[in-house]
C-alpha positions in Angstrom: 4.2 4.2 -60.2 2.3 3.8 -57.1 3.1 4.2 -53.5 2.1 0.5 -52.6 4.6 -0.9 -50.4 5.7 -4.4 -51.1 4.9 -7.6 -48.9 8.1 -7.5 -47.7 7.7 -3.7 -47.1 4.7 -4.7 -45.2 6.2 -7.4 -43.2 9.4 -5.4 -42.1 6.9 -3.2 -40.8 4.8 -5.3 -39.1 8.0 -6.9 -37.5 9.4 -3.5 -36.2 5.6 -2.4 -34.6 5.7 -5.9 -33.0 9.0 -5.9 -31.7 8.1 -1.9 -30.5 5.0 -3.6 -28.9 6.4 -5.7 -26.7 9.2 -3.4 -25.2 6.4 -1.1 -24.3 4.8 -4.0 -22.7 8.0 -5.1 -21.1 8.4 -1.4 -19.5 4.6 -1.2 -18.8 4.5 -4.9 -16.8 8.0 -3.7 -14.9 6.3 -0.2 -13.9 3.1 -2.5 -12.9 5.9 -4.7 -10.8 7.0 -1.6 -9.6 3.5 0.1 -8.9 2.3 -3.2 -7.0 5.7 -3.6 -4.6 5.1 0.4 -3.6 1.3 -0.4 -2.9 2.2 -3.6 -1.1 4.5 -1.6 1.3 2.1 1.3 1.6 -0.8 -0.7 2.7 1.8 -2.5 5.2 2.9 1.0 6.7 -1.0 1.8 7.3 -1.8 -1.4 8.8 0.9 -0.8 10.9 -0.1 2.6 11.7 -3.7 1.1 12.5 -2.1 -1.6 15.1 0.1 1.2 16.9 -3.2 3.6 17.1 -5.0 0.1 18.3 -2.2 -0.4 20.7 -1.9 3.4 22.2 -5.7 3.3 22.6 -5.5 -0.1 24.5 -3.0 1.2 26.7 -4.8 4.7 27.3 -7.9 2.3 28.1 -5.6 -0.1 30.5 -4.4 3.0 32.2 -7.7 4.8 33.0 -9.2 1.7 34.7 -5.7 1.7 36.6 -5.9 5.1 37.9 -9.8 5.0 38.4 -9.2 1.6 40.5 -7.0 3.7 42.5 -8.3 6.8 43.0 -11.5 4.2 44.3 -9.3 3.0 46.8 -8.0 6.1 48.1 -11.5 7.4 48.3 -12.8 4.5 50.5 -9.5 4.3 52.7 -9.8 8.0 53.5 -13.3 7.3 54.0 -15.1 10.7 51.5 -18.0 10.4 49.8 
């Protein structure tokens, strides 16, 4: 006798790997799902990181010319330099 396995043999086989194959690609496609939704919210935190940075410089900026515009006016009103 041989060890050839049968058509059906062969088929049941086939069936199973199939059937194997495609919850692995269910899990892989759910992680992906997964992977995609963390990345999403990630790149969403840095973008908000970027405007606050953005915002904090503006408003460093805004300040400077605030107190430069007045330390100009004290320095004409008391009449030095």
């Amino acid at each position: 006798m041989t060890n050839e396995k049968t058509t059906r043999e062969l088929v049941y086989e086939t069936n199973r790997d199939v059937k194997w194959i495609c919850k692995t690609l269910q899990r892989m496609e759910a992680q992906d799902e997964e992977f995609e939704v963390r990345l999403r919210a990630l790149e969403g935190w840095r973008a908000e990181k970027a405007g606050e940075e953005k915002r904090i410089s503006t408003i460093s900026a805004g300040a400077g010319g605030i107190v430069g515009g007045v330390v100009a006016v004290i320095v004409k009103v008391l009449g030095v330099g």
